[in-house]
C-alpha positions as CSV (number, residue, x, y, z in Angstrom):
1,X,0.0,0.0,0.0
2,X,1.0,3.4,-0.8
3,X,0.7,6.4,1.7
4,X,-1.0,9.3,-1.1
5,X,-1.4,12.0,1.4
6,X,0.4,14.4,2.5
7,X,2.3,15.3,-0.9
8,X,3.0,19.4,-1.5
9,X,2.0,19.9,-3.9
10,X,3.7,23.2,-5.0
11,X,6.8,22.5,-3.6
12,X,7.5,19.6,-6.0
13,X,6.4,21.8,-9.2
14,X,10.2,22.8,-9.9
15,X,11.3,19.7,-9.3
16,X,9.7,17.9,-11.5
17,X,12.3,16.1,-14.8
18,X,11.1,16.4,-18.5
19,X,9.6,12.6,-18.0
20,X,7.1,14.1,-15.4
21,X,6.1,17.0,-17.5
22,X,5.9,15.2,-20.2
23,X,3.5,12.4,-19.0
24,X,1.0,15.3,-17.4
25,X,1.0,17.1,-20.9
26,X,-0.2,13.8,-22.5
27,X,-2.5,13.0,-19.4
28,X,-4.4,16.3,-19.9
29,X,-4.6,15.5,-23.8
30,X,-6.3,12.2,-23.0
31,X,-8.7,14.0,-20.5
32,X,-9.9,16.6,-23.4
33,X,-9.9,13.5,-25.4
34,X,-12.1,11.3,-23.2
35,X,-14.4,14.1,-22.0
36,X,-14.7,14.8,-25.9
37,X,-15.6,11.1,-27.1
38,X,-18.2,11.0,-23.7
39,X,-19.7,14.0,-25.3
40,X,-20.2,12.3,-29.0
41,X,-21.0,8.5,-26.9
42,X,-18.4,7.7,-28.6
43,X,-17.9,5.1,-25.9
44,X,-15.7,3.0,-28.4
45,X,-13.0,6.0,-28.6
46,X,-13.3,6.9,-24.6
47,X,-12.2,3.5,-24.8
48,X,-9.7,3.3,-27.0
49,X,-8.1,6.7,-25.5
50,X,-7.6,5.3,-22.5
51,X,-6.5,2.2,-23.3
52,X,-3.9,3.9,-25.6
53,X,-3.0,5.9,-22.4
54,X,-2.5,3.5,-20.5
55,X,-0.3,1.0,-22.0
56,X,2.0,2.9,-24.7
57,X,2.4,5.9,-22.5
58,X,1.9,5.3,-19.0
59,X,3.4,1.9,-18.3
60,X,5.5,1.3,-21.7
61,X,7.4,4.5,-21.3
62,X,6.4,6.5,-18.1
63,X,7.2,4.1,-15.8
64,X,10.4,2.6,-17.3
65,X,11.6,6.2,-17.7
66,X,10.9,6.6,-14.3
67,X,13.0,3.8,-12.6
68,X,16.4,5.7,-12.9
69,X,15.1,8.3,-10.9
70,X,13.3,6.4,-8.6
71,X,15.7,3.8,-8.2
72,X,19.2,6.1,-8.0
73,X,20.7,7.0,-4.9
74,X,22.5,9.7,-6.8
75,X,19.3,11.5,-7.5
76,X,18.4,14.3,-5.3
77,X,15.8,13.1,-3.1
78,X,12.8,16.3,-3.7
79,X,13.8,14.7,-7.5
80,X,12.4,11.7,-6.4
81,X,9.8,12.7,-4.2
82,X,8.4,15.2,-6.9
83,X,8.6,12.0,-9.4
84,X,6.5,9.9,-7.0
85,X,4.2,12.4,-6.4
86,X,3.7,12.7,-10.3
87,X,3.5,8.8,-10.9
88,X,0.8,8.6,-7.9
89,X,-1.2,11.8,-9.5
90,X,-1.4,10.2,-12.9
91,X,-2.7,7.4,-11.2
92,X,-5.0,8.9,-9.2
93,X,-6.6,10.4,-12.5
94,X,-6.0,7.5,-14.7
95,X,-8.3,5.1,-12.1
96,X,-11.1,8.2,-12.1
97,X,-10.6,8.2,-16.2
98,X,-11.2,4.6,-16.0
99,X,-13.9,3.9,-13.7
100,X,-17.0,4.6,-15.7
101,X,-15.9,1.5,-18.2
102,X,-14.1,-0.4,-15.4
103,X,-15.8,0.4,-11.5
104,X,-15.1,-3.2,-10.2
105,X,-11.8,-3.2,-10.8
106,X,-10.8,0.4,-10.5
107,X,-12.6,0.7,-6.9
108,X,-10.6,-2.3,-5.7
109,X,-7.3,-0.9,-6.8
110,X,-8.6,2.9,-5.7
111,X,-9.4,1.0,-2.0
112,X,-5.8,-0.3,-1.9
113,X,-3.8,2.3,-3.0
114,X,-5.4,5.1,-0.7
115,X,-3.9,5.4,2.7
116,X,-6.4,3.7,5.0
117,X,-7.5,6.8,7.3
118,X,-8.3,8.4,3.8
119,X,-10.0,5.2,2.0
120,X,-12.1,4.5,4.9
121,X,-15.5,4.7,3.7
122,X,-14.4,6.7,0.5
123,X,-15.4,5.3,-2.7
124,X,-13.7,6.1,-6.2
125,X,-17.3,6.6,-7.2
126,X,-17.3,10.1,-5.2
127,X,-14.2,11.9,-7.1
128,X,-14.1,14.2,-8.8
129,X,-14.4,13.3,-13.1
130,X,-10.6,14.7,-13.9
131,X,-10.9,18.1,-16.0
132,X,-8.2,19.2,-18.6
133,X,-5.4,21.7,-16.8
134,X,-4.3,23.5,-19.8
135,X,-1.4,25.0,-18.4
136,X,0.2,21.6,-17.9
137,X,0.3,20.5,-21.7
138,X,3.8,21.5,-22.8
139,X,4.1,20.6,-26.5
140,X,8.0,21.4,-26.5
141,X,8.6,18.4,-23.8
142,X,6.2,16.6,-25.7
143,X,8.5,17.3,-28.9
144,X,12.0,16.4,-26.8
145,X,10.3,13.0,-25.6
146,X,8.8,11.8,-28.6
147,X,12.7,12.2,-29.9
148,X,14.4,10.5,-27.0
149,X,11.5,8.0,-27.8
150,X,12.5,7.2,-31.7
151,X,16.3,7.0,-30.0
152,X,15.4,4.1,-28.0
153,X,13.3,2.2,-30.4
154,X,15.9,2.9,-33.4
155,X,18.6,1.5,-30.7
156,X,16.2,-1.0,-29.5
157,X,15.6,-1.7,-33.2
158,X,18.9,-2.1,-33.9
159,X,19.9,-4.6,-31.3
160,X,17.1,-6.7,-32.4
161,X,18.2,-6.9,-36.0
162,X,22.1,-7.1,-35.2
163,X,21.2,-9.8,-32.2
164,X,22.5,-7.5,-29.5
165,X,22.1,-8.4,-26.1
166,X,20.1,-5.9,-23.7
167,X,23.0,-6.6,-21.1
168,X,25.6,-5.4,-23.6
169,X,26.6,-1.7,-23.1
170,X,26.9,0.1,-27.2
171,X,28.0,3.6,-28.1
172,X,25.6,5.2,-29.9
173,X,26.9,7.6,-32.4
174,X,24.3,10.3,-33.6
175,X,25.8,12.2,-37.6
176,X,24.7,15.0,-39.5
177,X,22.1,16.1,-36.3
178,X,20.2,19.1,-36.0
179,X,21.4,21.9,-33.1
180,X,18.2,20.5,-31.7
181,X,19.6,16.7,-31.9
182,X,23.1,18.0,-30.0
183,X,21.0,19.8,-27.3
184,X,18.7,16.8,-26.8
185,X,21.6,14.1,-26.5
186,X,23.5,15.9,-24.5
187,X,20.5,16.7,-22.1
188,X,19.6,13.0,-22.4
């Protein structure tokens, strides 16, 4: 069980890495496009939004690029706090998101996850629906992870093809890139 209370909030805003910004921009463009498929009863798309959410950003890449920071003791530790508070957030409104189309399983997980002082007696079913914080979708951060993205499945690509093992550190040498390909490998 994980303790969700007692998180501030603001104090964690300018701590936050480019993996946590990044994840929030695409969670509020899922929230516009759920609330906009509920709209249409488009319940196919609210589905498939979700879903898409779900797997290929939240788990395939948010939480892998999460472990180094979680997992470092090199990191600084309002870093990692400010990380866990972001990966417990998006949870929080990925379960809400999810509830209409899956309230069994959503309210079990929401009763589990919530710190028992707070859970007692407190259904998922009484949250707040999660509305679209515009401020919070960054399109640049979007731009820098979607190329550190095509990095690691071109690498990941590679290894496949060549029979590289995972285990087996490569060099990775990037030619003719952009100013904007220099800034983002050395940032990355």
């Amino acid at each position: 069980m994980m303790n969700t209370s007692n998180h501030p909030h603001t104090a964690l805003d300018n701590k936050r890495t480019v993996v946590d910004l990044w994840i929030l921009s695409i969670l509020q463009k899922t929230i516009r496009d759920a609330h906009a498929a509920l709209a249409q009863y488009r319940f196919d798309l609210f589905a498939q939004v979700l879903y898409e959410f779900t797997w290929n950003e939240f788990c395939n890449w948010y939480l892998e690029l999460s472990k180094p920071v979680l997992t470092s003791n090199e990191i600084d530790p309002e870093i990692q706090q400010a990380t866990r508070h972001t990966l417990v957030t998006v949870l929080e409104q990925l379960l809400c998101l999810l509830h209409p189309i899956m309230p069994f399983i959503t309210e079990a997980i929401w009763q589990r996850f919530k710190n028992p002082e707070e859970a007692a007696n407190k259904s998922i079913m009484i949250e707040s629906y999660p509305q679209v914080q515009t401020a919070l979708i960054n399109e640049a951060i979007e731009s820098e992870l979607n190329w550190l993205k095509a990095i690691i499945i071109a690498v990941r690509t590679i290894r496949s093809e060549m029979n590289i093992s995972p285990a087996k550190s490569v060099p990775i040498l990037l030619r003719q890139g952009t100013d904007e390909d220099k800034k983002n490998t050395t940032k990355h």
